[in-house]
C-alpha positions in Angstrom: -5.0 4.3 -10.6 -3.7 5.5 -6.7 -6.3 3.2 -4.2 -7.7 4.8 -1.0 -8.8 3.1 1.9 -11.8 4.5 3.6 -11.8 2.8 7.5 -15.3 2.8 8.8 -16.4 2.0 12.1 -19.7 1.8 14.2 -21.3 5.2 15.1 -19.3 6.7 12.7 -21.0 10.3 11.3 -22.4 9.4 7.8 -21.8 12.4 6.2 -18.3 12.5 6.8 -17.8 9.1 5.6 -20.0 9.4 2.5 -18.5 12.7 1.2 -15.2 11.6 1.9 -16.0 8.7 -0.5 -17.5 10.7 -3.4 -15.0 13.3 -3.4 -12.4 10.4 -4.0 -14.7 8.7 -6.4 -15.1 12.2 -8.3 -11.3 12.5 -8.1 -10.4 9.3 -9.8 -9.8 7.3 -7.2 -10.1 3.8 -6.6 -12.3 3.9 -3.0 -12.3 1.0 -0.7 -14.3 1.1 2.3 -13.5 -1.2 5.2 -15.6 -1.6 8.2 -13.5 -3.3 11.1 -15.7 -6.5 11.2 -17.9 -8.3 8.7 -21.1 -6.7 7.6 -23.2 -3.6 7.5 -22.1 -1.1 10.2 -24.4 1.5 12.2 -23.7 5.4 11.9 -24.5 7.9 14.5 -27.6 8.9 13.5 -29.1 4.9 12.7 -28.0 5.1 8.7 -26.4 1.6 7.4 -23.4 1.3 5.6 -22.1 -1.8 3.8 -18.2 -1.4 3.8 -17.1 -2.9 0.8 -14.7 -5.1 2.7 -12.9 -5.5 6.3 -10.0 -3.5 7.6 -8.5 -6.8 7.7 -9.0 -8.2 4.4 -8.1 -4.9 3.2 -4.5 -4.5 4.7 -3.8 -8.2 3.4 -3.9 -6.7 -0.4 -0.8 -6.2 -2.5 
């Protein structure tokens, strides 16, 4: 299964990031969101998002 990596960031707009995700997820992907530092991350208009790992941790993957 082809892995995606979603990068996340503060302010981001939630709506792009969250249908970005589940048009992946509905394509078969394997989604992996990374925000670029530990923890839940604040969208533009005050929604949180939990990343499901950092951009860091992510690139260090096989």
């Amino acid at each position: 299964m082809a892995r995606v990596l979603v990068p996340l960031a503060q302010g981001c707009e939630e709506l792009e990031a969250v249908t970005i995700i589940d048009l992946l997820v509905h394509a078969d992907l394997k989604v992996v969101s990374a925000g670029l530092k530990p923890g839940s991350l604040h969208c533009s208009r005050g929604v949180i998002i939990l990343p499901d790992t950092t951009l860091g941790e992510a690139l260090q993957c096989p």
